[in-house]
N, C-alpha and C positions, 0 to 999 in steps of 0.2 A: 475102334482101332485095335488092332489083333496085338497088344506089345507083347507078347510072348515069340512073334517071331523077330518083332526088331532083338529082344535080350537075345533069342536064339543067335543071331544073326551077327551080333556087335562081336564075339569073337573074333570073328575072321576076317575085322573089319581093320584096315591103317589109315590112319588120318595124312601119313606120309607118302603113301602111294597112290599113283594115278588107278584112280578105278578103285578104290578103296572103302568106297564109302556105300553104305547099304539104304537103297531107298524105298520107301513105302507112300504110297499115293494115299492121298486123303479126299475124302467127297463131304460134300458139304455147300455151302453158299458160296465160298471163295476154295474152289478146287486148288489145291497144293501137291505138294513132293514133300515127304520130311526124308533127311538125309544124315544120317548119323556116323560116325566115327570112331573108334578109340585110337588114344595116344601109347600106344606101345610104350613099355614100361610103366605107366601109370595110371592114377584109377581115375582120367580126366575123360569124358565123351565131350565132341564135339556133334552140334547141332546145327543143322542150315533147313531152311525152309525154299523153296521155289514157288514160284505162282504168280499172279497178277494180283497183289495184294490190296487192298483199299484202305484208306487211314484209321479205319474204326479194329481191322483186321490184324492191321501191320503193330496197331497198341495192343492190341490183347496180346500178341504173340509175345510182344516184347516184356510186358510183365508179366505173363507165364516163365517164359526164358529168367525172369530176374530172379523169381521167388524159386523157381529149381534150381539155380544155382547157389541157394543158400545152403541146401543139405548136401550131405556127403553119405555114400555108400561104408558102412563098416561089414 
């Protein structure tokens, strides 16, 4: 995964507007979209995943998702 163009990216990104959101395709066993967001005025990104997900794929994600939202950017 290239994240230096998602952080490039997230700038220009609103979580409030249609079309807003910056996607990156991911390859792998379970092909996906990851799709990121920022909350204008704050230092909140939103995260969405797309794809046909399977239950062993859909738990990893989610406790990836759990344990990143423990830290905060300073």
């Amino acid at each position: 995964m290239d994240w230096q163009a998602v952080e490039n990216a997230l700038p220009g990104t609103d979580v409030e507007k249609p079309g807003g959101w910056y996607d990156y395709p991911l390859s792998g066993r379970v092909p996906m979209t990851l799709l990121v967001a920022a909350d204008p005025g704050s230092s909140v990104v939103f995260v969405r995943l797309t794809g046909e997900l399977d239950d062993r794929t859909r738990t990893q994600i989610e406790a990836a998702l759990y344990i990143f939202s423990m830290y905060s950017m300073r």
